[in-house]
LOTISE-979483 format. One line per field, with one value per atom (N, C-alpha, C): residue number from 1; residue in three letters; atom name; x, y, z. Coordinates in steps of 0.05 Angstrom, whole numbers, always signed. Example, Ala and Ser with C-alpha at 12.3 -4.5 7.8 and 13.67 -1.06 7.14 Angstrom:
<pts>
pos <- [1/1/1/2/2/2];
code <- [ala/ala/ala/ser/ser/ser];
site <- [N/CA/C/N/CA/C];
c1 <- [+264/+246/+264/+257/+273/+258];
c2 <- [-114/-90/-66/-45/-21/+1];
c3 <- [+156/+156/+156/+142/+143/+157];
</pts>
This chain:
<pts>
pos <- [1/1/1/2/2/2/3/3/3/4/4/4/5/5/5/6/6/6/7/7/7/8/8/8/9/9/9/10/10/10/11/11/11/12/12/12/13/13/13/14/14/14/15/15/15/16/16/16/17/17/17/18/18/18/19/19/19/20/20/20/21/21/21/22/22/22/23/23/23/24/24/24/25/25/25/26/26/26/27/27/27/28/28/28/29/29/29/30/30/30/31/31/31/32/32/32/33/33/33/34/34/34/35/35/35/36/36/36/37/37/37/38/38/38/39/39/39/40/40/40/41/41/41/42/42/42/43/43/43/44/44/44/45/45/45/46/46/46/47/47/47/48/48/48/49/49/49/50/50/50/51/51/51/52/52/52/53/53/53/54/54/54/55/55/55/56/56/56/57/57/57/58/58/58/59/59/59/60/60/60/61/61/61/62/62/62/63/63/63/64/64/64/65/65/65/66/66/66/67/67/67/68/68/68/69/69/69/70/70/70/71/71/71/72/72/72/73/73/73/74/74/74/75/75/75/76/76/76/77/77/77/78/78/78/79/79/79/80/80/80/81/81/81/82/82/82/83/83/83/84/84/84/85/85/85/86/86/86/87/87/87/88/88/88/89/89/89/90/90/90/91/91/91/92/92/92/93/93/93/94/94/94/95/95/95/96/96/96/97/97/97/98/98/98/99/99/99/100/100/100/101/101/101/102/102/102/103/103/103/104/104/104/105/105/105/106/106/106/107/107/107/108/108/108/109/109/109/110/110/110/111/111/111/112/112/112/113/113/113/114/114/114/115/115/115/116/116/116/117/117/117/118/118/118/119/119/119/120/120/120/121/121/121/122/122/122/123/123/123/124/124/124/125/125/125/126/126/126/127/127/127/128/128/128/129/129/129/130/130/130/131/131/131/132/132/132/133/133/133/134/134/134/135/135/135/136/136/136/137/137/137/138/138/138/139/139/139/140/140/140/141/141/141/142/142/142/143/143/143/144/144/144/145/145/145/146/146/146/147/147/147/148/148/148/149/149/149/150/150/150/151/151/151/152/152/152/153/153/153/154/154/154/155/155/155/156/156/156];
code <- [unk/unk/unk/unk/unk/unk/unk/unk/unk/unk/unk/unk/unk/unk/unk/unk/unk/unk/unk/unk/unk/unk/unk/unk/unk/unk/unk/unk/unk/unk/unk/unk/unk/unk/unk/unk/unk/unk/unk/unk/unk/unk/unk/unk/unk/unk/unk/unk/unk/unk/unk/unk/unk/unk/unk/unk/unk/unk/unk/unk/unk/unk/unk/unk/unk/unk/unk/unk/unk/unk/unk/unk/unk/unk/unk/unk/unk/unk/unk/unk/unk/unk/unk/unk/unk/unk/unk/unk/unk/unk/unk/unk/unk/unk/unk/unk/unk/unk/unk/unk/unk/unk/unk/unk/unk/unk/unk/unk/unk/unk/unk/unk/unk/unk/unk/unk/unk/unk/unk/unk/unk/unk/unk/unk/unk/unk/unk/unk/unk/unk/unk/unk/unk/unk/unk/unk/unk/unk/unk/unk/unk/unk/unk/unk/unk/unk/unk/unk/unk/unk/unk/unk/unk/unk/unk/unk/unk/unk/unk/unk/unk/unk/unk/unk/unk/unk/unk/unk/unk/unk/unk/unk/unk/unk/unk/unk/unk/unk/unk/unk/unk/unk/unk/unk/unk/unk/unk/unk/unk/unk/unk/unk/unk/unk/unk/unk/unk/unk/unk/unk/unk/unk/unk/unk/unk/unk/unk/unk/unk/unk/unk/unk/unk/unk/unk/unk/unk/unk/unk/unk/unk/unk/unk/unk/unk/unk/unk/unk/unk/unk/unk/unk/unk/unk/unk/unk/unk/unk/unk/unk/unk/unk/unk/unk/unk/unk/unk/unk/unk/unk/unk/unk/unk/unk/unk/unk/unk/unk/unk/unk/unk/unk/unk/unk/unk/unk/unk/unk/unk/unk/unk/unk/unk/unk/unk/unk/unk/unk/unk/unk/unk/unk/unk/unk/unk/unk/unk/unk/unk/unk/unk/unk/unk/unk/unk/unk/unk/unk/unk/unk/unk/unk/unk/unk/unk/unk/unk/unk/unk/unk/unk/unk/unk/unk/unk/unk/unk/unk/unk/unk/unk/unk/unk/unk/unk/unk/unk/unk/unk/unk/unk/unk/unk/unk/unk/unk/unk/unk/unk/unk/unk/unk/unk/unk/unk/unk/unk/unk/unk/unk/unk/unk/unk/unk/unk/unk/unk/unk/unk/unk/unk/unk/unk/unk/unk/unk/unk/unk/unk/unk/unk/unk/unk/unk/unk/unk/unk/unk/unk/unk/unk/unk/unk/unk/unk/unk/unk/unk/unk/unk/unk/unk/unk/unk/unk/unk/unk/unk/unk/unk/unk/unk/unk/unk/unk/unk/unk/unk/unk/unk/unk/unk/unk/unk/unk/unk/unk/unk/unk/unk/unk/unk/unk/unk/unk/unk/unk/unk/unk/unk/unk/unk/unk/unk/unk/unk/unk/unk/unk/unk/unk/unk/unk/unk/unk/unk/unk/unk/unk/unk/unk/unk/unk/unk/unk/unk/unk/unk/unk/unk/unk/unk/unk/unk/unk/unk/unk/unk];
site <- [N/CA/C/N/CA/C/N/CA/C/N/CA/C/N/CA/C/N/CA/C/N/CA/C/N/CA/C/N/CA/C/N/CA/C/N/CA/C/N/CA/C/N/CA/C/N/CA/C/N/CA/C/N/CA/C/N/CA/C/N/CA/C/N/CA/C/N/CA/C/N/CA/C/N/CA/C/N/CA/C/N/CA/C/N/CA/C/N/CA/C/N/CA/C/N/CA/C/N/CA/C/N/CA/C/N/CA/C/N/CA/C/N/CA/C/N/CA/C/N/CA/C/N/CA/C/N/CA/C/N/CA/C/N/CA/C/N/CA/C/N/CA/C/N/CA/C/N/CA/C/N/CA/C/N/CA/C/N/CA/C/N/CA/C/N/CA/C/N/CA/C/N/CA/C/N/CA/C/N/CA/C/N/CA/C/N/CA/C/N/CA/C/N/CA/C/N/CA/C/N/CA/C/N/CA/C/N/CA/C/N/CA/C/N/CA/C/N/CA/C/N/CA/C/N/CA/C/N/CA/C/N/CA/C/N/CA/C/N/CA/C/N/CA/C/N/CA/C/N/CA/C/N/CA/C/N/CA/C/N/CA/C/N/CA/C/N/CA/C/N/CA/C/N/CA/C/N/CA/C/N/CA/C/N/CA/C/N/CA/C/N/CA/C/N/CA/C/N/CA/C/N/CA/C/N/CA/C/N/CA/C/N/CA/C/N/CA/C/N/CA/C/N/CA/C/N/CA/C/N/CA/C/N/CA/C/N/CA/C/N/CA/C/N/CA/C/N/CA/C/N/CA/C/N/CA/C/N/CA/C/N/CA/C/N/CA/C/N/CA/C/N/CA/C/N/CA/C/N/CA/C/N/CA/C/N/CA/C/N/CA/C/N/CA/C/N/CA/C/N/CA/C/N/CA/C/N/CA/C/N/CA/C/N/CA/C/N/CA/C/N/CA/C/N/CA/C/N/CA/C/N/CA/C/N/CA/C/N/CA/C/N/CA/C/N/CA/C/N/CA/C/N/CA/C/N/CA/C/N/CA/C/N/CA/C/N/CA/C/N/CA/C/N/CA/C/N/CA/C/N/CA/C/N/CA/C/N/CA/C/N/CA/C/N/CA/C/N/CA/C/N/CA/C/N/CA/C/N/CA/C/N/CA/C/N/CA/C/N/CA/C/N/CA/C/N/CA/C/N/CA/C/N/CA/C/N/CA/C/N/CA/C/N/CA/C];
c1 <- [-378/-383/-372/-385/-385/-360/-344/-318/-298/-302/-279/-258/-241/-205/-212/-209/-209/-172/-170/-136/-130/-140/-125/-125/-138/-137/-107/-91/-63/-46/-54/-32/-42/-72/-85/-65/-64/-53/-20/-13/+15/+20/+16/+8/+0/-8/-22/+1/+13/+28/+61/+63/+89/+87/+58/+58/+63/+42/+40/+62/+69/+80/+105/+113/+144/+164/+138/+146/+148/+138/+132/+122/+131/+144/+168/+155/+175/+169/+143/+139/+107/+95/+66/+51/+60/+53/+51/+67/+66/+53/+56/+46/+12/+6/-33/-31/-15/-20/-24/-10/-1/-30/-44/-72/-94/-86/-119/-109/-79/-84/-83/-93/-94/-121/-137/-162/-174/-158/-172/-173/-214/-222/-217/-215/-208/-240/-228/-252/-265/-287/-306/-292/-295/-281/-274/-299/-295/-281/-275/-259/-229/-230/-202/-188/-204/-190/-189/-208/-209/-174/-176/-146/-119/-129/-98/-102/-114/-118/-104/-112/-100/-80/-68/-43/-55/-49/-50/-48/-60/-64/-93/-86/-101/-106/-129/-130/-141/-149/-158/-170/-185/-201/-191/-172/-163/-178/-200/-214/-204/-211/-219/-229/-241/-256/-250/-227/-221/-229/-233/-235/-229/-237/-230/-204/-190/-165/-174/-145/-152/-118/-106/-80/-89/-64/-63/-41/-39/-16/-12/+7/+6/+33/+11/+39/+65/+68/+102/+109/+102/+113/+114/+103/+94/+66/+72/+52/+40/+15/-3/-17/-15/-37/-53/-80/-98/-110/-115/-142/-169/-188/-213/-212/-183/-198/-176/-157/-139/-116/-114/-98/-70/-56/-33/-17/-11/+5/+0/-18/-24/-10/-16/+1/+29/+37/+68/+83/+65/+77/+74/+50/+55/+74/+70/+92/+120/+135/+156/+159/+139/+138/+143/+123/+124/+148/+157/+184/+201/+207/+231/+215/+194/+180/+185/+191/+197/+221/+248/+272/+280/+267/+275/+287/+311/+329/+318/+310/+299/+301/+303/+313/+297/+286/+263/+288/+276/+283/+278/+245/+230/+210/+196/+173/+166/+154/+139/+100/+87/+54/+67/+43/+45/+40/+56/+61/+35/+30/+1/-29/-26/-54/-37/-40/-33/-52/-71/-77/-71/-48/-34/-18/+2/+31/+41/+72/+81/+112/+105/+139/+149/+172/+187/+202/+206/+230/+247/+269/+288/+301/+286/+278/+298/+313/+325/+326/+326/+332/+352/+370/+396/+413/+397/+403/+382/+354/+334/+334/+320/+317/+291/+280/+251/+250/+237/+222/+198/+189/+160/+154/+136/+125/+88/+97/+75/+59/+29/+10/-10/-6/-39/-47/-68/-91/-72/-66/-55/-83/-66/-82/-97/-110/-119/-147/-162/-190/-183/-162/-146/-168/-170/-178/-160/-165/-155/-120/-112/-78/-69/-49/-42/-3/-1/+33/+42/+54/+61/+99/+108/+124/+143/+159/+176/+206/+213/+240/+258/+277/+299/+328];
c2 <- [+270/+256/+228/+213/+182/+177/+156/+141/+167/+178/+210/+216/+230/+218/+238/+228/+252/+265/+288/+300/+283/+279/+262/+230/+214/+190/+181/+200/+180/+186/+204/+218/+189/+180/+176/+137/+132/+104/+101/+124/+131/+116/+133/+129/+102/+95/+66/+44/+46/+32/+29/+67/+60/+50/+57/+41/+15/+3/-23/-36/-34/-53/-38/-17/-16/-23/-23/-26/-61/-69/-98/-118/-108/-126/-153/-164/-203/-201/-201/-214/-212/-224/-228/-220/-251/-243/-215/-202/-175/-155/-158/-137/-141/-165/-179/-164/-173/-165/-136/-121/-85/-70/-94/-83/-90/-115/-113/-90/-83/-73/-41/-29/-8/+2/-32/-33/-35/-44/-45/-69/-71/-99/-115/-147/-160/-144/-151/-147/-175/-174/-198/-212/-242/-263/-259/-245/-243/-223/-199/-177/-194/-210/-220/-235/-253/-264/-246/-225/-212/-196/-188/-177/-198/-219/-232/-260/-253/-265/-295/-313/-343/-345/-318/-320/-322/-339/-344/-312/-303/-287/-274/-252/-231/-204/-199/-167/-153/-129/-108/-82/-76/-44/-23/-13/+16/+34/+39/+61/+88/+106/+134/+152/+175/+195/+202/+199/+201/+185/+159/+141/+104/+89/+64/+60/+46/+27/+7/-16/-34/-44/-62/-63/-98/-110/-132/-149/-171/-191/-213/-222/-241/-266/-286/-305/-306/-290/-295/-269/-250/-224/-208/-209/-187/-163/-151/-129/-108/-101/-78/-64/-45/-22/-16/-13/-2/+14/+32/+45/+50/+44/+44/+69/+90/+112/+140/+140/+162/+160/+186/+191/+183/+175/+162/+192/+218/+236/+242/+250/+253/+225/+195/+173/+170/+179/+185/+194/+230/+253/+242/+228/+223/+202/+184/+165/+172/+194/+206/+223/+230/+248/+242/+210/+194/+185/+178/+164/+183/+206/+235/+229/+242/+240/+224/+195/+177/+171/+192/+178/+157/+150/+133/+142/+120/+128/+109/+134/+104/+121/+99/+101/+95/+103/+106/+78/+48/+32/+26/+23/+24/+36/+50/+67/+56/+46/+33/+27/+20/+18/-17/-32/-56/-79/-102/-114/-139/-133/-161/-131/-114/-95/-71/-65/-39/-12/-7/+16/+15/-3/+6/+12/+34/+41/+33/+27/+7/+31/+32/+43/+30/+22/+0/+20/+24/+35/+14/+22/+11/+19/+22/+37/+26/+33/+33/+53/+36/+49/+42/+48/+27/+8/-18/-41/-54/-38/-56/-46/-59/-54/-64/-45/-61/-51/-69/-71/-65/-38/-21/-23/-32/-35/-17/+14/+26/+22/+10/+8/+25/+34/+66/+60/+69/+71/+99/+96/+118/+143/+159/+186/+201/+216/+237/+233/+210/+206/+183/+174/+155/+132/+118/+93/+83/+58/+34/+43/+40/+42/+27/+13/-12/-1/-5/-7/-33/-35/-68/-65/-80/-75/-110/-106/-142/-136/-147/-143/-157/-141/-144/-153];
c3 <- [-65/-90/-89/-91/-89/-107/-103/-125/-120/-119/-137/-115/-123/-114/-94/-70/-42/-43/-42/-29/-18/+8/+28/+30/+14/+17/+11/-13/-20/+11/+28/+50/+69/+80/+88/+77/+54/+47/+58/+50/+56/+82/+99/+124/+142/+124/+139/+122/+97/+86/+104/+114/+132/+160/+173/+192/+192/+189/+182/+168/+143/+131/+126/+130/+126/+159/+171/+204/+197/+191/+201/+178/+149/+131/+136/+121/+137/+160/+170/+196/+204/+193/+191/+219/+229/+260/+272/+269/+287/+280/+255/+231/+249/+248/+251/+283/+294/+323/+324/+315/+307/+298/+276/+263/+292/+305/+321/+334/+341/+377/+374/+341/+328/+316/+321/+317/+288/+271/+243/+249/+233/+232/+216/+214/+189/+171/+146/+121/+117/+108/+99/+87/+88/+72/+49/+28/+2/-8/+13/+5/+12/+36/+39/+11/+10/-24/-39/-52/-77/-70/-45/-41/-40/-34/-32/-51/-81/-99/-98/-74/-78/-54/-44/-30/-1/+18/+41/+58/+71/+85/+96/+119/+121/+106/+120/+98/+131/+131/+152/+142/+153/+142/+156/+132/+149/+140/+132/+116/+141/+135/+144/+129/+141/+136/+104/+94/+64/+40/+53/+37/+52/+29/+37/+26/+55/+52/+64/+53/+65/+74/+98/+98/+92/+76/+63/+80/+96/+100/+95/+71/+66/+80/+80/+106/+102/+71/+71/+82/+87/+99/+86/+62/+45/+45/+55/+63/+40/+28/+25/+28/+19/+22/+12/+6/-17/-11/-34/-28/-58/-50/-69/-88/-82/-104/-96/-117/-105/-147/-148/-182/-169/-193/-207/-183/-194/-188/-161/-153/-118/-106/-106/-96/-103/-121/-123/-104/-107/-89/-58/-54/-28/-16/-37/-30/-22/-31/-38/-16/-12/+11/+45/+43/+66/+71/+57/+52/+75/+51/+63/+101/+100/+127/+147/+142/+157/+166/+150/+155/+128/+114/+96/+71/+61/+33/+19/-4/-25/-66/-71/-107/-120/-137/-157/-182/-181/-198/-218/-218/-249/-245/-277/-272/-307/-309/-335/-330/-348/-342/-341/-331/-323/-343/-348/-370/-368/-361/-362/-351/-341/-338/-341/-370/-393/-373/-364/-352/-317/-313/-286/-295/-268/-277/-249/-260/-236/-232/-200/-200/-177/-181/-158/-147/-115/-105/-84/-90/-67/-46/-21/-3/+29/+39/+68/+93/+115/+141/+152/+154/+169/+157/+172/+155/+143/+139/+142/+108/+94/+66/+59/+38/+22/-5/-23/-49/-41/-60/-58/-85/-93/-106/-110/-122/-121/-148/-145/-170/-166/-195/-192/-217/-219/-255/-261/-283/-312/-307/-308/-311/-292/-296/-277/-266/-276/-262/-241/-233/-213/-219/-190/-188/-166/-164/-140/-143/-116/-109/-89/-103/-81/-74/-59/-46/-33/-44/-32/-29/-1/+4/+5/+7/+7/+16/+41/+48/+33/+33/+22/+36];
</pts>
């Protein structure tokens, strides 16, 4: 069924959010090198801006069999994730899950809907490995027919 939240796309974002950008947040370069030599293509010009709304960077197509993603790099070293279509509660759980999965300690900071787009809900975690630290910044659509989910990560 066309648009409608696949199971596995939030496991499927998860996934591509800790590769990519929890590996190689603040550091653009590698992060880009990491995507060709993993084989996601850049996306069309116009998907590149609509994703990095003004901000200097790349974007890349991680789609798979679940769904479209896309991984986001922007030149300051701030890294995202998207995907075209996955609920608020499934991207949570997975997020939470990836996390434990990976080795990573992380604190649930804020969980409020978003103060300029009222049908996103925003939950920030404050997330470490070691010494390495990041600001996660998870955005999902409110409620159970989901929609677009972005993870965006920023070292700390």
């Amino acid at each position: 069924m066309p648009g409608a939240a696949r199971a596995g796309a939030p496991d499927e974002l998860v996934g591509l959010f800790i590769q990519g950008c929890m590996e190689f947040t603040g550091d653009a370069p590698a992060l880009r090198d990491w995507a060709k030599q993993t084989g996601l293509p850049p996306v069309s010009e116009k998907a590149r801006i609509a994703f990095l709304r003004g901000v200097p960077g790349q974007a890349f197509d991680g789609s798979a069999a679940e769904g479209r993603l896309a991984l986001i790099s922007a030149d300051d070293g701030t890294c995202s994730a998207a995907a075209e279509q996955a609920t608020q509660q499934a991207v949570d759980d997975a997020v939470e899950a990836g996390f434990r999965q990976a080795g990573l300690t992380f604190t649930l900071v804020l969980e409020r809907d978003d103060t300029v787009l009222s049908p996103i809900h925003d939950r920030v975690y404050r997330v470490t490995k070691g010494k390495r630290g990041w600001q996660v910044l998870v955005a999902t659509v409110n409620g159970d027919k989901g929609g677009e989910a972005m993870l965006t990560a920023s070292a700390q």
